[in-house]
C-alpha positions as CSV (number, residue, x, y, z in Angstrom):
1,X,132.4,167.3,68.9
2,X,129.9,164.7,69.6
3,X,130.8,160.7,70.1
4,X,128.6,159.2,67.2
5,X,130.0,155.7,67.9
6,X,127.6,153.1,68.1
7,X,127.7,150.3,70.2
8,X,126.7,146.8,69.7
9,X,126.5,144.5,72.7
10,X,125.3,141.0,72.5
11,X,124.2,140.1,76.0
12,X,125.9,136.5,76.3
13,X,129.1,138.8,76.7
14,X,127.9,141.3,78.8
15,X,129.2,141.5,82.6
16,X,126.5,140.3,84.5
17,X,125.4,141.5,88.6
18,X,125.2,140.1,92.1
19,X,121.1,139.4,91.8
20,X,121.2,138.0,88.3
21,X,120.6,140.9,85.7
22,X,122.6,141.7,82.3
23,X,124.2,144.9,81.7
24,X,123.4,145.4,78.0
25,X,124.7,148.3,77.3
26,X,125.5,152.1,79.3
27,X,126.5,155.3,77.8
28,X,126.8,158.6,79.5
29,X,123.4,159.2,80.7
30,X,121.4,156.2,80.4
31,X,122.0,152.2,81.1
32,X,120.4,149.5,80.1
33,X,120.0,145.7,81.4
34,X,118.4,142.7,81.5
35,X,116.3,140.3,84.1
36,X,115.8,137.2,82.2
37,X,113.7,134.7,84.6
38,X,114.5,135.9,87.9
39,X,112.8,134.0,90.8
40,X,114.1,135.8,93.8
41,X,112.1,132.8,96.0
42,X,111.6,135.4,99.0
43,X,111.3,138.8,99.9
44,X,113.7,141.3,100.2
45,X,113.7,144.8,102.3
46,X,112.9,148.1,100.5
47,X,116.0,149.9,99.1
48,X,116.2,153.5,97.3
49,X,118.6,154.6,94.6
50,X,119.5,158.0,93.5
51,X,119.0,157.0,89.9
52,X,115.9,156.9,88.2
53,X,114.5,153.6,86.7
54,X,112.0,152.9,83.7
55,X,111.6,149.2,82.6
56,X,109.3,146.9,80.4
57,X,107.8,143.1,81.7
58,X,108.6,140.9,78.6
59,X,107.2,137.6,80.7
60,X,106.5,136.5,84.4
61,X,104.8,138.8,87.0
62,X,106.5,140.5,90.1
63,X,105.2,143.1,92.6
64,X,106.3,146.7,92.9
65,X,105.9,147.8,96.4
66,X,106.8,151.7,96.1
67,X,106.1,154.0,98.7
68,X,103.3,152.3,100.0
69,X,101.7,151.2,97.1
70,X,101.4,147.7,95.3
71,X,101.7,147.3,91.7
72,X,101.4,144.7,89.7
73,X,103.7,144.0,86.5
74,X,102.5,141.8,83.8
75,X,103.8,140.9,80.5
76,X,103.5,143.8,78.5
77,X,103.4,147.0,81.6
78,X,106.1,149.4,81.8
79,X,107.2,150.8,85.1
80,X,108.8,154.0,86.4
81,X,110.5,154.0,89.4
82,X,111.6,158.1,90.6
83,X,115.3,158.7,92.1
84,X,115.0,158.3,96.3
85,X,111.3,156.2,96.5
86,X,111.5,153.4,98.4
87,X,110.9,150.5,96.6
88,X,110.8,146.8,96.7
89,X,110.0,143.8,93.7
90,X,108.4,140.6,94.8
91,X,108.7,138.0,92.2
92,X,106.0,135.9,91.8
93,X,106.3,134.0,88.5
94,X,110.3,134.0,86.8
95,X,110.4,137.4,85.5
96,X,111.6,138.8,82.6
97,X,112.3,142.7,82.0
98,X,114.7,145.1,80.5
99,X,115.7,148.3,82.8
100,X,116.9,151.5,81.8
101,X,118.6,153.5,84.4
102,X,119.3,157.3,84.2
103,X,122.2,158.3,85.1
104,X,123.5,154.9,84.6
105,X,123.7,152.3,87.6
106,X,126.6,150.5,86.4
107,X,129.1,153.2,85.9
108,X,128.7,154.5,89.2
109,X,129.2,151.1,91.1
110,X,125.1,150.5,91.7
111,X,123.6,147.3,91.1
């Protein structure tokens, strides 16, 4: 039988990670969270996950260096990120976004 449970999660109460986002909410397959005004103030080295990401710019701008390209996220773009690129964001106004992670990135311990 399926879980038809719905969940309601207001983010002021959701756990929160080490660079500043908001876990909203995470089922099964799928997690969602929040980056409200980030500034990271530097750069950071490339990482890789083994989870795929999708997200949405609600305000600010940041760079997405991905395997050797630069793109630029503006209020309003929607990015995908595929499981294993090498990636990096550079921040360069405070940045707002929601992610979606599949499989999720909390449940398994990512950030």
């Amino acid at each position: 039988m399926t879980d038809t449970t719905v969940k309601k999660v207001q983010s002021e109460n959701s756990p929160k990670g080490e660079m500043g986002q908001t876990y909203l909410v995470s089922g099964k397959r799928v997690s969602m969270r929040l980056w409200k005004k980030i500034d990271d103030g530097g750069r950071k080295s490339p990482t890789s996950r083994d989870y795929e990401t999708v997200g949405y710019v609600i305000s600010g701008r940041a760079v997405l260096e991905i395997e050797g390209q630069e793109i630029v996220l503006e209020p309003g773009d929607a990015w995908l990120v595929p499981p294993g690129a090498s990636h990096k964001y550079i921040v360069s106004e405070p940045f707002t976004a929601v992610e979606a992670t599949a499989p999720p990135a909390e449940v398994h311990g990512r950030d």
